[in-house]
C-alpha positions as CSV (number, residue, x, y, z in Angstrom):
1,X,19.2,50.0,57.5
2,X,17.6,51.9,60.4
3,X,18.2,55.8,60.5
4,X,17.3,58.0,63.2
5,X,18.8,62.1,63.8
6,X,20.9,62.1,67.0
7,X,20.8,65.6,69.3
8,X,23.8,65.2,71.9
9,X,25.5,67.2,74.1
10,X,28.8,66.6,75.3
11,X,30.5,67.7,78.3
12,X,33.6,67.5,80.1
13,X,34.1,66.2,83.8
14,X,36.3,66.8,86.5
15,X,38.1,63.6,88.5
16,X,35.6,62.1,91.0
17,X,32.6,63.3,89.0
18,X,29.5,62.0,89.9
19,X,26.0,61.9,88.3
20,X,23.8,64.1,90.3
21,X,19.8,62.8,90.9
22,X,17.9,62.9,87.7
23,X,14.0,61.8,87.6
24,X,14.1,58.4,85.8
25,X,15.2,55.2,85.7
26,X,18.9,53.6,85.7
27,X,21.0,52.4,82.7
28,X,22.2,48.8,83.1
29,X,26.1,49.4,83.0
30,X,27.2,48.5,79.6
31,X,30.9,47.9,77.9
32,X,31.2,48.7,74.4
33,X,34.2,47.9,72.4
34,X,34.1,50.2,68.9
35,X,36.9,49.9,65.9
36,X,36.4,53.5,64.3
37,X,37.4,53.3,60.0
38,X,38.9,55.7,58.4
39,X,41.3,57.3,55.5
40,X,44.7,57.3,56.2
41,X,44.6,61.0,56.4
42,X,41.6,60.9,58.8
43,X,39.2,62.6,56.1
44,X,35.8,61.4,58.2
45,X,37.5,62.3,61.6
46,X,38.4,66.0,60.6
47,X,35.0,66.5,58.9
48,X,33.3,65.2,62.0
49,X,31.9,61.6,61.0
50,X,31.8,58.7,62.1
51,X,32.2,54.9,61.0
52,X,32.5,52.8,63.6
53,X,32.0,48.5,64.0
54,X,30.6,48.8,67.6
55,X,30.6,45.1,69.9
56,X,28.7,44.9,72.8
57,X,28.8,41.2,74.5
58,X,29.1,39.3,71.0
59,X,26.5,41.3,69.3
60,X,28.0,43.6,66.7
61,X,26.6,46.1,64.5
62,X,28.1,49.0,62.1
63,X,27.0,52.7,63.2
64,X,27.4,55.8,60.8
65,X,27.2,59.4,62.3
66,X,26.8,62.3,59.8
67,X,26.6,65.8,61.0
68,X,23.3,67.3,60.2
69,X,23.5,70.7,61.4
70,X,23.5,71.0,64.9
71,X,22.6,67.1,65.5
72,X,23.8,64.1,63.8
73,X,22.1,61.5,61.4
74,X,23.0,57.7,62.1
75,X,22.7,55.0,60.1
76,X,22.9,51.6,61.5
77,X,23.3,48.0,59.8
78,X,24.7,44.9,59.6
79,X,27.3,43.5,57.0
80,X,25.6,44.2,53.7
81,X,22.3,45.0,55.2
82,X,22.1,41.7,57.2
83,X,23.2,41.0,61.2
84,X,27.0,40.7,61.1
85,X,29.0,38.0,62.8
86,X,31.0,38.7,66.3
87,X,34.5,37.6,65.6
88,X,36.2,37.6,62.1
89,X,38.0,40.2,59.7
90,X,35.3,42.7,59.1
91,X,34.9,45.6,56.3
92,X,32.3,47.9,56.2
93,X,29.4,47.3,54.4
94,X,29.2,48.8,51.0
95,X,26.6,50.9,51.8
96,X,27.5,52.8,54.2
97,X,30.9,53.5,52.2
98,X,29.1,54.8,49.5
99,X,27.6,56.8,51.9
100,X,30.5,58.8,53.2
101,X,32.0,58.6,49.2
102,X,32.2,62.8,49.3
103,X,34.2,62.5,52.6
104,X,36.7,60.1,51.3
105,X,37.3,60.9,48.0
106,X,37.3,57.4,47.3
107,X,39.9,56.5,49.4
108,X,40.3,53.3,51.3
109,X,38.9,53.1,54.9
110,X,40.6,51.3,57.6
111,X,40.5,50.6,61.4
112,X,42.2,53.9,62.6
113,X,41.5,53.6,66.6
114,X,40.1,51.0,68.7
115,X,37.6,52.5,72.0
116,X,36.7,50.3,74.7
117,X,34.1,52.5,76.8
118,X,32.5,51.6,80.0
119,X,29.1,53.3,80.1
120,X,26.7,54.0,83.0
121,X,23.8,56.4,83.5
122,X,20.0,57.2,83.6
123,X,17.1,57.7,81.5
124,X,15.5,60.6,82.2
125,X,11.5,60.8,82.3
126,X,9.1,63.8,82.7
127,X,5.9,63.0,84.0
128,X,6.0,59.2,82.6
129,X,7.4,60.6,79.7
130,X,10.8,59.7,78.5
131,X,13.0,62.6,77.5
132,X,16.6,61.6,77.0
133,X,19.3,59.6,78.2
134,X,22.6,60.7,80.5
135,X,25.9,58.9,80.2
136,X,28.7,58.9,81.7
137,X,31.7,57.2,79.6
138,X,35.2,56.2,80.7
139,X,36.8,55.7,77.0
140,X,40.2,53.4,76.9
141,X,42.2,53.8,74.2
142,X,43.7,49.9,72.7
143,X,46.1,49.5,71.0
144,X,47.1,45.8,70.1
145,X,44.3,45.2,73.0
146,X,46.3,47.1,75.4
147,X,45.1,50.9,76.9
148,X,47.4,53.2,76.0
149,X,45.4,56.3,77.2
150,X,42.2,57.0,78.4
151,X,39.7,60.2,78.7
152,X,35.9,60.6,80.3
153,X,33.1,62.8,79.1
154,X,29.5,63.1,79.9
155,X,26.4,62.8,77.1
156,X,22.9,63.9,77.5
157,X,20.8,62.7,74.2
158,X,17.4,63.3,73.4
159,X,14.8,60.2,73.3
160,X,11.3,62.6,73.4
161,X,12.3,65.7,74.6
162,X,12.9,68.7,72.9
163,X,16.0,71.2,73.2
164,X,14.3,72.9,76.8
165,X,14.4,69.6,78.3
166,X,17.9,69.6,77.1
167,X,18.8,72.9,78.7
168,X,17.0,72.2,82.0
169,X,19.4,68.6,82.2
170,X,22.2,70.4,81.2
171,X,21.6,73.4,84.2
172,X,21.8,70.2,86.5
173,X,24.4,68.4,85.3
174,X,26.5,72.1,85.2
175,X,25.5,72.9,88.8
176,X,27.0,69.0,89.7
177,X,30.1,69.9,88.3
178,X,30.5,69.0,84.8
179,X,31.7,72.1,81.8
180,X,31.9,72.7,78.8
181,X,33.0,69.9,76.1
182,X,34.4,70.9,72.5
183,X,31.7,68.7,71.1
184,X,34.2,66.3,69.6
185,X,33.5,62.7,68.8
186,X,35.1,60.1,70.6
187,X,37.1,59.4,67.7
188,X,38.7,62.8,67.3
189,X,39.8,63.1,71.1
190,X,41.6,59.9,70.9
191,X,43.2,60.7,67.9
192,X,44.5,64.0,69.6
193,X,42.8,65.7,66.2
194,X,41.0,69.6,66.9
195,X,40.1,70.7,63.1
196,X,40.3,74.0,62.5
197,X,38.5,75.6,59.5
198,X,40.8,78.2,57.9
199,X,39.9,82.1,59.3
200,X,38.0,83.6,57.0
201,X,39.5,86.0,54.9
202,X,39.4,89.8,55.8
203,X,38.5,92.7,53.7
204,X,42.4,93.4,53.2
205,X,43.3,89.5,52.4
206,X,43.8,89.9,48.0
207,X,40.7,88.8,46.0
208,X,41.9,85.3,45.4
209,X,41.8,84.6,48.7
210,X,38.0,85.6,49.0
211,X,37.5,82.9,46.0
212,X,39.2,80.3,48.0
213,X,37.1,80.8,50.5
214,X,33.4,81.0,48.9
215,X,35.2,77.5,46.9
216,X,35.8,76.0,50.4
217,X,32.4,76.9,52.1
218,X,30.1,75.4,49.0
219,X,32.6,72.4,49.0
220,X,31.7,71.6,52.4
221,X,28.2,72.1,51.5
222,X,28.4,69.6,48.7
223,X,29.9,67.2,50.6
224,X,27.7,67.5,53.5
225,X,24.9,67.1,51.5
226,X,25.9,64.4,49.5
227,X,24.6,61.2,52.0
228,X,21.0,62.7,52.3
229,X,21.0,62.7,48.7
230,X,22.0,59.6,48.4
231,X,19.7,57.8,50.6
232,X,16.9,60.3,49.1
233,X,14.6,60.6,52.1
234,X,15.2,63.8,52.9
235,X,13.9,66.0,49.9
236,X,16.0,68.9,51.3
237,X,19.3,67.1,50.9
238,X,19.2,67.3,47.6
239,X,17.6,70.7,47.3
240,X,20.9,72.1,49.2
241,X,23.8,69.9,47.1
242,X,22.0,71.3,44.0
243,X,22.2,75.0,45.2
244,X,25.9,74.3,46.4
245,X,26.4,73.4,43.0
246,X,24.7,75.9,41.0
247,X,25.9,79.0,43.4
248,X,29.6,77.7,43.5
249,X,29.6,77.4,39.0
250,X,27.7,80.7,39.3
251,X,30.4,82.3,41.6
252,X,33.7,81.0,39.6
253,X,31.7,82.6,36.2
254,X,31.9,86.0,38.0
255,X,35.1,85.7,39.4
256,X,36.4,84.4,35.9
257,X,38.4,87.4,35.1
258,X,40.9,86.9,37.8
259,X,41.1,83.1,37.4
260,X,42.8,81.5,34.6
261,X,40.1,80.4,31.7
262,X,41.9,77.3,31.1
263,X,41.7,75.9,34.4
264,X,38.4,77.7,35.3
265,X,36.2,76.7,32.3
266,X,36.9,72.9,32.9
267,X,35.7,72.7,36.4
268,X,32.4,75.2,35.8
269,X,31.7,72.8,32.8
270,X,31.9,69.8,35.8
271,X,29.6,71.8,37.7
272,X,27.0,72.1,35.3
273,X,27.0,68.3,34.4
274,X,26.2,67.6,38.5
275,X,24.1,69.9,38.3
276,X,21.9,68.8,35.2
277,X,21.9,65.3,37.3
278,X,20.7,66.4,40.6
279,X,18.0,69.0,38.7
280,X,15.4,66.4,37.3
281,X,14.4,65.0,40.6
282,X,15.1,68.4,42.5
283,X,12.4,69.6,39.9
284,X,9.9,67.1,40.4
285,X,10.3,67.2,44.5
286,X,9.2,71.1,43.6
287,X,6.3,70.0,41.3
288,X,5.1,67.2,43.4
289,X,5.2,69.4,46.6
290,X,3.3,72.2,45.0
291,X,0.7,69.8,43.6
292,X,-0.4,68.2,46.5
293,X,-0.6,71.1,48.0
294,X,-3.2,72.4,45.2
295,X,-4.7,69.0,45.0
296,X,-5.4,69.7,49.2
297,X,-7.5,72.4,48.2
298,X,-9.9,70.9,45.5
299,X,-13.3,69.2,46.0
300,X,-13.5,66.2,47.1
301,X,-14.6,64.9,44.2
302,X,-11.9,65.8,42.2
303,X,-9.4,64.4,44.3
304,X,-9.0,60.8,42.8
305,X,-8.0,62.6,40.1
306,X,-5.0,64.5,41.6
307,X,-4.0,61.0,43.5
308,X,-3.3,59.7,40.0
309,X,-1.1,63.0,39.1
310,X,1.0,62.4,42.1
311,X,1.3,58.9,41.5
312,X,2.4,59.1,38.0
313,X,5.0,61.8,39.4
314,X,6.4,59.9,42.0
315,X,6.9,56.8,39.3
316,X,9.0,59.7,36.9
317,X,10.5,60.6,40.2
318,X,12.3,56.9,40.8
319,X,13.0,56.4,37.6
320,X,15.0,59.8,37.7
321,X,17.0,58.9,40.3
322,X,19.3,56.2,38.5
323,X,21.1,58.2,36.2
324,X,21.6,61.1,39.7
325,X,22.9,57.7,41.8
326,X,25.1,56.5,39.0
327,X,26.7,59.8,38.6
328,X,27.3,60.0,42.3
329,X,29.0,56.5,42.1
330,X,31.1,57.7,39.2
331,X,34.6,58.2,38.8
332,X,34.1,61.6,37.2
333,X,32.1,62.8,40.2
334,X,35.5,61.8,42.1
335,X,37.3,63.9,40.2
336,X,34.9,66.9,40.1
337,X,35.6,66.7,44.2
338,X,39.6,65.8,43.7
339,X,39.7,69.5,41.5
340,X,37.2,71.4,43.9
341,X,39.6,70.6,46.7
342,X,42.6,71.8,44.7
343,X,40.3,75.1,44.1
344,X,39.7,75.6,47.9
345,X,43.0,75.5,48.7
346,X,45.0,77.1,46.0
347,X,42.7,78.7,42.9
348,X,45.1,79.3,39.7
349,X,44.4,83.3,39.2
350,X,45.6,86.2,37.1
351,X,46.7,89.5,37.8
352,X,43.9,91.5,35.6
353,X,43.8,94.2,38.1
354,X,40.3,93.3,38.6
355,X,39.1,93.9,42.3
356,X,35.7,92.0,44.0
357,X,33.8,95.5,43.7
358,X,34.2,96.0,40.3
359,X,32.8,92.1,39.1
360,X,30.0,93.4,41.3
361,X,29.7,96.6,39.3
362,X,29.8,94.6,36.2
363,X,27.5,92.2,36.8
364,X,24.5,94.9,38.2
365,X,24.8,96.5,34.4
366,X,24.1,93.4,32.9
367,X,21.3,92.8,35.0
368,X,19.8,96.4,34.1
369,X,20.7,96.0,30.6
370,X,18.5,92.7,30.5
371,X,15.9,94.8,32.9
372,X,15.9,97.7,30.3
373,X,15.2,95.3,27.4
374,X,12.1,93.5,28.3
375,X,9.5,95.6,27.0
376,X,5.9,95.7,28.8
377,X,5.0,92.1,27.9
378,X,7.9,89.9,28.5
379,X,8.5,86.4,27.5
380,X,8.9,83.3,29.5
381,X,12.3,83.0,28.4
382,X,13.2,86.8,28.6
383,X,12.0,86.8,32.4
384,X,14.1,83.4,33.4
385,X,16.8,84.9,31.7
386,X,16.6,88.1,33.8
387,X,16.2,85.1,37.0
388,X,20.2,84.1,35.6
389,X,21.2,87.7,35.9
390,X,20.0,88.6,39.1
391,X,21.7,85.1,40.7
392,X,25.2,86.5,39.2
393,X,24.5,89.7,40.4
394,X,23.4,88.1,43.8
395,X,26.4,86.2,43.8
396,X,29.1,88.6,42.9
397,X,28.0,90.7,45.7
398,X,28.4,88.0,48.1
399,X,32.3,87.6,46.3
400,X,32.2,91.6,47.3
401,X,30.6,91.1,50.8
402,X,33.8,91.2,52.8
403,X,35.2,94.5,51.4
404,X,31.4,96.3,50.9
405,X,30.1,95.6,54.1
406,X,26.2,96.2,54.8
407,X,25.2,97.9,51.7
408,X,26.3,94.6,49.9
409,X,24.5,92.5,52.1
410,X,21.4,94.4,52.2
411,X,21.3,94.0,48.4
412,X,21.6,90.6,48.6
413,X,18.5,90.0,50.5
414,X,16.7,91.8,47.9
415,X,18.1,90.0,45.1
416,X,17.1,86.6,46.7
417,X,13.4,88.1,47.2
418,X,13.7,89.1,43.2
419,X,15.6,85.8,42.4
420,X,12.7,83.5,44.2
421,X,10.1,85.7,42.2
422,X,10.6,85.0,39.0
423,X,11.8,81.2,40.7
424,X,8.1,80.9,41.2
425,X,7.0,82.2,37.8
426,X,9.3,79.5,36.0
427,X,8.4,77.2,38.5
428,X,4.6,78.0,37.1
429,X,6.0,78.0,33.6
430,X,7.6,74.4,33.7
431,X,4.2,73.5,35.9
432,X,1.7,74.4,33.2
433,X,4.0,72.4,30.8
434,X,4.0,69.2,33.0
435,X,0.3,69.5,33.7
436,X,-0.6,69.3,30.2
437,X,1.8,66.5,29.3
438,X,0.8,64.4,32.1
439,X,-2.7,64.5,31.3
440,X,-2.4,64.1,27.6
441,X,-0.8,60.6,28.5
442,X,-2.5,58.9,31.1
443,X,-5.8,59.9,29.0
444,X,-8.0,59.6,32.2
445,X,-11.2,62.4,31.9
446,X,-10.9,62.6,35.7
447,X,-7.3,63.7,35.5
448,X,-8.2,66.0,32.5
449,X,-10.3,67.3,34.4
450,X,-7.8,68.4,37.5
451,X,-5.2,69.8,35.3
452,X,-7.2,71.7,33.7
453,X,-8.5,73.2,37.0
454,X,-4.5,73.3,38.1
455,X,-3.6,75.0,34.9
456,X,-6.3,77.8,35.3
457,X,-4.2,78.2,39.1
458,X,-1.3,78.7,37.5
459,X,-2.3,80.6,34.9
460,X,-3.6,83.0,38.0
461,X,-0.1,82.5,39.9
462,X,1.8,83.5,36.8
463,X,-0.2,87.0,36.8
464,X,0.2,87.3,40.4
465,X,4.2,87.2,40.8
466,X,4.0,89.9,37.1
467,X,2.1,92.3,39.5
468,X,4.6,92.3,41.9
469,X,7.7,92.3,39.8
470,X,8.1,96.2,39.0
471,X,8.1,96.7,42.5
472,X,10.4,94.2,43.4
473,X,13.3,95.1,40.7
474,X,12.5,98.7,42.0
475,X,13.8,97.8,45.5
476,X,16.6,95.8,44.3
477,X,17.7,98.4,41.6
478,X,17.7,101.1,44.8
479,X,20.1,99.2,46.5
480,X,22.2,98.4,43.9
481,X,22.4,101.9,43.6
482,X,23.8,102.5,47.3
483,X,26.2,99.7,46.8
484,X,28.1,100.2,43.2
485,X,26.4,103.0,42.0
């Protein structure tokens, strides 16, 4: 499976449109015939991915786009991994279905638009250099092998260059006569499909609707973190499905009293089981990255040592990852989705009266009642707690953000700079607890001997992020003050 990211830019032409000169060499002209899977409901279409069995001559192959910010990730194989044949039914390989399991749901993919584009164009070089490729593609729409339509648009995609070089080809192509494209994959312009994301709520729309939409955007998130997590390359992938999950269970806890317990309580109980499977490797991608880093900066000497730390990490690490895969392949994580998408579109609530700015309220008084009772020598376990309380605080204010304006967003940054505080000092916590458990059983002097140099760092970290807690809390507790009161 071969995987590289994919930055495009699509624009329409005019009739009679004509490449202008561009530095480089000519494209052999190519015809590509592509049979494009989906749902029946066009789930990867609207959510902007593609799953296509592309046929050039008689050799085949399956792409899959996935969009990755503003570029797109593909992923390219054969049937099950291997080179697939030219002529036959065909089904997608299992692996790339998995891979587009959050898109789906599950459901069924099926040829839902045949392409037949006849491709042209130039490879672009700067000084020797190549720097991207320009296209131009005159896309027939089959049906039963006939045309029944047809369109043309323009691509420019980067090969070595970087998003300048993009600018400066797309200043040319402009200036020949091309505009602006709405980005759309081939798929969704033949389809006649232009998704919309719903408007985001106002500050007049009622309180439920600001639920809906905080559901919908970390839905989406999930979802368009879910491949990279699944093909695990990408520690960051992970790292964002995980904080989708956590910030969307925290966010239905503190709009719990307008939402019915009974249905509520279920799905943040869901949320916390996909969360406890993503955490153990998200945890150890953390530890490992902060180790090496450490282990960067001792002698040379000691740094066998370290080696065998990271190794020993990176084993837990694989091992870890069976139980997150086989809950990603599970029916229950199906359902989790199947009830998030019933949340994003219609949440069950209650008419308690309660408005966004007073779960706000209510949340900031817990966080200064914790605040209040930790004493001058806090606990481990006092000071994570206190990390929970300022999340919910955090996160209630961004419920609030629409009606409170500014103020509410201002506190938020200072929450997140409170909230990844005391993230490093449990980060330190958990690593002094690791440390010593990993040397005590690999029983090597030499790695005895770099965690305890490791544990004396964190030992010094730990006091370092105390110093600058008062202050911190102090800022946060002065904008809380501005924004509830």
């Amino acid at each position: 499976m071969n995987t590289h990211e994919e930055r495009e830019l699509k624009l329409s032409v005019p009739p009679g449109f004509r490449l202008p000169r561009l530095a480089g060499t000519r494209i052999t002209p190519r015809v590509l015939t592509a049979v494009y899977y989906d749902t029946p409901g066009h789930r990867l279409a609207t959510a902007g991915v593609t799953l296509r069995r592309r046929v050039e001559g008689r050799r085949p192959r399956w792409q899959l786009k996935l969009p990755r910010g503003a570029a797109r990730l593909e992923i390219e194989v054969g049937r099950d991994g291997r080179r697939p044949k030219a002529d036959g039914p065909e089904h997608p390989p299992a692996r790339l279905v998995e891979l587009v399991t959050a898109f789906s749901r599950g459901e069924a993919l099926a040829p839902a638009a045949t392409l037949r584009t006849r491709r042209h164009g130039r490879r672009i070089r700067d000084h020797g250099r190549p720097i991207a490729e320009v296209v131009l593609d005159t896309v027939q729409v089959l049906d039963g092998g006939r045309p029944v339509s047809h369109f043309r648009e323009l691509e420019a995609e980067l090969t070595g260059g970087d998003e300048q070089a993009l600018s400066r080809i797309e200043e040319r192509l402009r200036a020949a006569g091309a505009t602006h494209g709405d980005g759309r994959p081939k798929l969704l312009r033949a389809l006649g499909i232009e998704p919309a994301a719903p408007p985001a709520p106002d500050s007049s729309a009622p309180a439920a609707e600001h639920v809906r939409a905080v559901v919908a955007a970390q839905l989406t998130a999930i979802a368009a973190h879910d491949p990279g997590t699944r093909l695990g390359r990408d520690p960051e992938s992970l790292h964002q499905m995980r904080v989708a999950v956590r910030r969307l269970r925290a966010l239905l806890r503190e709009a719990g009293p307008m939402l019915e317990p009974g249905w509520v309580e279920p799905l943040r109980v869901e949320l916390e089981w996909l969360g406890d499977k993503l955490g153990p490797v998200r945890d150890l991608d953390v530890f490992r990255e902060y180790l090496a880093e450490e282990i960067g900066h001792l002698d040379p000497g000691e740094r066998p040592g370290g080696a065998r730390l990271l190794e020993s990490l990176k084993a837990e690490r694989r091992a870890a990852r069976a139980p997150m895969l086989a809950a990603l392949k599970s029916e229950r994580y199906l359902r989790l989705l199947a009830a998030l998408d019933e949340a994003a579109t219609q949440p069950r609530t209650v008419d308690t009266g309660a408005s966004l700015e007073s779960l706000g309220q209510r949340a900031l008084r817990r966080l200064r009642r914790a605040i209040e009772d930790l004493g001058g020598a806090p606990s481990d376990e006092d000071l994570h707690a206190v990390r929970i309380k300022v999340k919910r605080a955090r996160y209630a204010a961004e419920l609030a953000q629409p009606v409170a304006g500014k103020p509410a967003r201002r506190f938020i940054e200072r929450a997140k700079d409170l909230q990844d505080l005391l993230g490093d000092h449990q980060d330190a916590v958990t690593a002094q607890a690791r440390l010593k458990t990993l040397a005590d059983s690999l029983g090597d002097p030499a790695v005895s001997l770099v965690a305890g140099r490791l544990l004396e760092r964190q030992a010094a970290r730990r006091a370092r992020l105390l110093e600058r807690f008062p202050k911190t809390w102090r800022k946060l507790d002065k904008r809380g003050r501005k924004l509830w009161g």
